[in-house]
N, C-alpha and C positions, 0 to 999 in steps of 0.2 A: 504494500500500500504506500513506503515513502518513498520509495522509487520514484522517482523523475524520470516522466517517457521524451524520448527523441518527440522534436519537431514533427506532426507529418505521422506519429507513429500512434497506434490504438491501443488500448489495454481490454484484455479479454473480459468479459462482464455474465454472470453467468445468468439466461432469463427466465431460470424454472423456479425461482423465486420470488419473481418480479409476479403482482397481482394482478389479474387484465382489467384492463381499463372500466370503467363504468359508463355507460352512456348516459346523456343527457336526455335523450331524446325519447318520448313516448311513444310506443306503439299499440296503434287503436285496430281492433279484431273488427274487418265488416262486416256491418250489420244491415238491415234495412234501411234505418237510421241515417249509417252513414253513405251508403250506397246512393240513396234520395238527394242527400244533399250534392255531390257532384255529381249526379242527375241533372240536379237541376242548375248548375252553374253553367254544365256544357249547355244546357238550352240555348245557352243566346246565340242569335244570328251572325256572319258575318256583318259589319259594317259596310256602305259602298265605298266607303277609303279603301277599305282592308281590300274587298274586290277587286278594285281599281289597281291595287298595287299590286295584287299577285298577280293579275291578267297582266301587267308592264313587266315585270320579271320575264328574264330567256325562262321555256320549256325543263330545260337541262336544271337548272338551279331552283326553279320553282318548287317549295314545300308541296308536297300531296296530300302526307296524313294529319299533316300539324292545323289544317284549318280545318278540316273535318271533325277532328277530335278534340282542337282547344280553338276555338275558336274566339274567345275571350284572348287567347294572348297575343292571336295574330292584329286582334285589332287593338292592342295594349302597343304592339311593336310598331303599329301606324302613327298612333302618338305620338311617340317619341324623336 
C-alpha cells in the first residue's frame, strides 16, 4: 500500500469486494394504468410543421418509425 507506482503505471484493485452499485432509478411493472397513459401521449397528431419538415428531408435520411410512434417528439424537434 506505501509503494509509490510509476507515472502511467496501475495498481491491481481487487472487485469481488467492491458492493454493486445501487441504482437511482425506479422501475414501474406495466400495468393498464401505465400502458393508458403512453397510450395516450402517442395520441397526438403530427403537426403541419412537423409534416412539412419531414416531407423537405432527402428519402435516404428521413425518420420512418420515429413519427409514427412519437410523434410528440418529432414535433418537439420542429420547435426547436
Amino acid at each position: 500500500m506505501g509503494k509509490h507506482l510509476a507515472q502511467g503505471a496501475y495498481r491491481r484493485v481487487s472487485l469481488g469486494k467492491t458492493p454493486a452499485p445501487q441504482s437511482t432509478h425506479k422501475v414501474v411493472p406495466m400495468t393498464q394504468e401505465t400502458s393508458g397513459k403512453y397510450a395516450k401521449q402517442n395520441a397526438i397528431d403530427l403537426s403541419p410543421a412537423a409534416s412539412a419538415w419531414l416531407t423537405s428531408l432527402h428519402e435516404k435520411v428521413r425518420p420512418k418509425h420515429l413519427p409514427e410512434q412519437y410523434p410528440r417528439i418529432v414535433n418537439r424537434m420542429v420547435e426547436l
